[in-house]
C-alpha positions as CSV (number, residue, x, y, z in Angstrom):
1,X,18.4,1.3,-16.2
2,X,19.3,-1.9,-14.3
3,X,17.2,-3.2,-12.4
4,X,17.6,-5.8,-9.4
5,X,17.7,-9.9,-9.9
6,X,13.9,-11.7,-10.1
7,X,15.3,-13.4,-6.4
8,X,16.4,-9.7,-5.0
9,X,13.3,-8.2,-6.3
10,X,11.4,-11.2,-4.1
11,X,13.0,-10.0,-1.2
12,X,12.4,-6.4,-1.3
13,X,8.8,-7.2,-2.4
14,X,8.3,-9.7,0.7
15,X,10.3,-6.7,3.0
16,X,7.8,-3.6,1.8
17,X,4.6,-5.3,1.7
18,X,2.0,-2.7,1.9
19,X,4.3,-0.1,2.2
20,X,2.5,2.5,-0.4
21,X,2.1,5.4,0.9
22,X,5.1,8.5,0.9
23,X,6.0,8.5,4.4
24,X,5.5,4.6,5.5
25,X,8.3,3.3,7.1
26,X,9.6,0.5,9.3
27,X,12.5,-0.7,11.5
28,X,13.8,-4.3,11.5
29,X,15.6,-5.2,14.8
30,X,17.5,-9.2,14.1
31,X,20.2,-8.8,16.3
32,X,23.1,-9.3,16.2
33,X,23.0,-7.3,12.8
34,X,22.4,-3.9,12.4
35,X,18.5,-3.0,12.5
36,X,17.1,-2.4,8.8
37,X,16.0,0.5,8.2
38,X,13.2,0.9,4.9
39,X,11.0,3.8,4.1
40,X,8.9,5.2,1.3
41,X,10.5,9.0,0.7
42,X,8.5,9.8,-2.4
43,X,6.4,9.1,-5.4
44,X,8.4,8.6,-8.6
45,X,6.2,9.4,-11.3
46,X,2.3,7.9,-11.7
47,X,3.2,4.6,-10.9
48,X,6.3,4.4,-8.9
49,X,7.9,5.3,-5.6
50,X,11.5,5.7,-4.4
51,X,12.4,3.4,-1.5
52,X,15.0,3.5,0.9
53,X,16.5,0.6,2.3
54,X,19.3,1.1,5.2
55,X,21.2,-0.5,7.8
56,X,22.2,1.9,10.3
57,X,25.1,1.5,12.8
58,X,26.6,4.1,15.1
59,X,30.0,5.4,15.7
60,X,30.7,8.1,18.4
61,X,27.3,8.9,18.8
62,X,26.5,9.8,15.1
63,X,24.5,7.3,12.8
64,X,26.2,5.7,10.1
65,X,24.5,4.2,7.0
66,X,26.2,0.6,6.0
67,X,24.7,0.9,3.7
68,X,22.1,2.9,2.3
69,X,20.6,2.5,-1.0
70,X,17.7,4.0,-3.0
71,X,15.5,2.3,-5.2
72,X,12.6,3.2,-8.3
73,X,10.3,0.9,-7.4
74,X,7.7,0.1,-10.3
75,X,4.8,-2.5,-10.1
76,X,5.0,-5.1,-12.6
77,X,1.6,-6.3,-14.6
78,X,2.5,-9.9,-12.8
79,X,2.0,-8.1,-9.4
80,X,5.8,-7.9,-8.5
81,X,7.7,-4.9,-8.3
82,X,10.5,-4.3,-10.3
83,X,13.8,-2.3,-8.3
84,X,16.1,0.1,-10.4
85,X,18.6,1.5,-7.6
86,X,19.9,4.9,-8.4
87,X,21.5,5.4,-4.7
88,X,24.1,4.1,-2.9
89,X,26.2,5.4,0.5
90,X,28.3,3.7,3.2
91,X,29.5,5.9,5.7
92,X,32.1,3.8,7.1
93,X,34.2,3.5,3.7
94,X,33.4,7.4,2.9
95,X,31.3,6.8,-0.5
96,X,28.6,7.9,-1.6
97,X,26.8,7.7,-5.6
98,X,24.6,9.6,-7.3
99,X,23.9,7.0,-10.6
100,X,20.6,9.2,-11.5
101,X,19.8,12.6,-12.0
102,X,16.6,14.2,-11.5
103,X,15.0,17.5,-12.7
104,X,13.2,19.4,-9.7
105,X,10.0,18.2,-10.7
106,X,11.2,14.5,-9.9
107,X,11.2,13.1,-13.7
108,X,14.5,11.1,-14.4
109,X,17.0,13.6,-16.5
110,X,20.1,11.3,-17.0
111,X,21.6,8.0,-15.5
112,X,25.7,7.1,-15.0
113,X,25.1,3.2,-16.5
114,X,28.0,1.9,-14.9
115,X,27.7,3.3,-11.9
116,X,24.1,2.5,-11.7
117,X,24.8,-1.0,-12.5
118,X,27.1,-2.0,-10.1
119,X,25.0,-0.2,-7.2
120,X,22.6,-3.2,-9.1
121,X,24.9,-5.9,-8.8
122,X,25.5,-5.0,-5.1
123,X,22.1,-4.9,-4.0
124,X,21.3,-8.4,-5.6
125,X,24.0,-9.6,-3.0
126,X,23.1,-7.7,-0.5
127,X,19.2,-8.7,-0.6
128,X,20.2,-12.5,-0.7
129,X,22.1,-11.7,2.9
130,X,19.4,-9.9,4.3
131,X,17.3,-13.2,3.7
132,X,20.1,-15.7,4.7
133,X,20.6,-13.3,7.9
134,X,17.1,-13.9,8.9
135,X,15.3,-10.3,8.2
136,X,12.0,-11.8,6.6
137,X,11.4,-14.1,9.4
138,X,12.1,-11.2,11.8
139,X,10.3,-9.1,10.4
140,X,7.0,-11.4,10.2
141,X,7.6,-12.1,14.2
142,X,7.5,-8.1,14.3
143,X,3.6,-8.4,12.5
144,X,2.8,-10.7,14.9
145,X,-0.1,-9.6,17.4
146,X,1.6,-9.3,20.8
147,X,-0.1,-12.3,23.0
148,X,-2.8,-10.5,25.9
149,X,-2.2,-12.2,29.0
150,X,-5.7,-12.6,31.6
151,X,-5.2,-10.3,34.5
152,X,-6.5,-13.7,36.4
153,X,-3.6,-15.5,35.0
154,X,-0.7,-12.8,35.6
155,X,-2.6,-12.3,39.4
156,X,-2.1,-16.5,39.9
157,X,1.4,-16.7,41.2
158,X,0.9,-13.3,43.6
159,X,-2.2,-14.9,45.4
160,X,-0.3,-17.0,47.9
161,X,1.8,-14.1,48.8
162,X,-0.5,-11.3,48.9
163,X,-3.1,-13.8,50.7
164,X,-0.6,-14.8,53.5
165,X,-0.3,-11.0,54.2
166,X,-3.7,-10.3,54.1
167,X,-4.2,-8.0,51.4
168,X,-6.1,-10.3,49.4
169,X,-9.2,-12.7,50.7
170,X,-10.8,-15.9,48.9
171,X,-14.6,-16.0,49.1
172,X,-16.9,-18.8,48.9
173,X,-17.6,-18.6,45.2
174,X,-14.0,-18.6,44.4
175,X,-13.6,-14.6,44.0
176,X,-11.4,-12.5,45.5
177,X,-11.5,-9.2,47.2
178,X,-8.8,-6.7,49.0
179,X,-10.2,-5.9,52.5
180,X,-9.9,-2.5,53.3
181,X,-8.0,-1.9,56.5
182,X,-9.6,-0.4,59.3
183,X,-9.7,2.8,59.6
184,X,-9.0,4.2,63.4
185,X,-9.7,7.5,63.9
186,X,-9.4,9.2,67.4
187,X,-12.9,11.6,67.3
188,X,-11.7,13.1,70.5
189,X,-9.4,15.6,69.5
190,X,-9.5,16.3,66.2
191,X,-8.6,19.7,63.9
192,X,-11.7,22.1,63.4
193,X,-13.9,21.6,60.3
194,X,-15.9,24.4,61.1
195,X,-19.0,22.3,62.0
196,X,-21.2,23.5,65.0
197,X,-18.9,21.9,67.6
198,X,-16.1,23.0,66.0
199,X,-17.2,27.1,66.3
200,X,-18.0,27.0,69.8
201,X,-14.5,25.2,70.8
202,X,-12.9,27.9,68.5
203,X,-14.8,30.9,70.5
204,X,-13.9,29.4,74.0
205,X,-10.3,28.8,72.9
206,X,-9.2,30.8,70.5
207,X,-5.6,29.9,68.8
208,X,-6.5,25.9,69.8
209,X,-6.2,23.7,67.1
210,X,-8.2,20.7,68.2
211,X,-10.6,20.2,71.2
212,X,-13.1,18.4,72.6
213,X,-16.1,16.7,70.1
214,X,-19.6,16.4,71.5
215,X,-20.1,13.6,69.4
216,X,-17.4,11.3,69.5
217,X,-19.0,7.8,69.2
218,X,-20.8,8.6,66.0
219,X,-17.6,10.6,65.3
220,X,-17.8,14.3,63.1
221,X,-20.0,14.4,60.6
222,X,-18.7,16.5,58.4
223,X,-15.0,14.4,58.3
224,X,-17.4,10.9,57.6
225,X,-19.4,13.0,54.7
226,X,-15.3,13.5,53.3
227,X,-14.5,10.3,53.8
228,X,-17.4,8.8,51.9
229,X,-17.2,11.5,48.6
């Protein structure tokens, strides 16, 4: 089989670095192209894997491949992985190749060598845009840790602000808290908790909601016991 240029190969390497495992997969957004698409969809005998590389576009709601192609990936002894396509679709122009055939247990039966070696030539070109498009650099910036911004530095331009209003005071050591506001409460009249108070309003006035507190000054004590918890 036919496999992929030494500068493709590169390319595909640099783009599935430590993708391994059956199931690993990744998206690629570098606008203004088409986000790439490449995932590991199964093991191809002891050493290998098949590989999916795909660009994927949209057109009236459904998701177009432009292209798709499948790769045998095998690791060379040098470390780099060698890339035998046997795949290729583009829904937009309404083709779609099968250049190898498998048994069911996976193992290679058969290969179209024309077929699959145009699907080779293609990808070679195809890998060398990806790079000249910018998908390895985007890619990296995609690796790339995502920067964790102090809470004291995303607070700094809401301090003026939130201090002018009052919901934020400096202290003397250069804190800063969030006074509570006052809380008003009339003890006066008040609904019934059922405390002591409470009962004997209820039995001199039945159907009242509220009534007069014996204690309004240090204010019910079972509301301040709710207010605390």
């Amino acid at each position: 089989m036919q496999k992929v240029n030494q500068k493709a190969a590169r390319v595909f390497d640099t783009l599935t670095k430590g993708m391994e495992k059956v199931g690993d997969h990744k998206k690629i957004i570098n606008e203004p192209f088409m986000p790439l698409c490449i995932e590991v969809i199964d093991k191809q005998g002891p050493n290998g894997l098949r590989i999916s590389f795909c660009h994927y576009g949209e057109q009236n709601g459904d998701l177009m491949r432009d292209p798709e192609i499948c790769f045998i990936k095998v690791q060379g002894i040098n470390g780099a992985g060698m890339y035998a396509p046997y795949y290729f679709r583009n829904d937009y122009q309404g083709v779609e190749q099968f250049a190898v055939n498998f048994g069911d247990n996976g193992a290679m039966i058969s290969y179209y060598a024309k077929q699959q070696r145009d699907i080779a030539t293609f990808a070679g070109i195809w890998a060398e845009n990806l790079k000249n498009q910018g998908f390895i650099k985007a890619d990296e910036a995609q690796k790339k840790p995502t920067k964790e911004i102090p809470l004291s530095e995303m607070m700094e331009p809401m301090k003026g602000p939130l201090i002018e209003a009052g919901l934020l005071r400096e202290e003397s050591d250069g804190s800063f808290t969030a006074p509570l506001p006052a809380l008003e409460l009339d003890y006066a009249k008040m609904d019934y908790l059922n405390c002591f108070d409470c009962s004997n309003i209820a039995l001199k006035h039945p159907g009242s909601d509220n009534g007069e507190c014996s204690e309004p000054k240090g204010g019910c004590k079972k509301l301040l016991t709710m207010l605390e918890a």
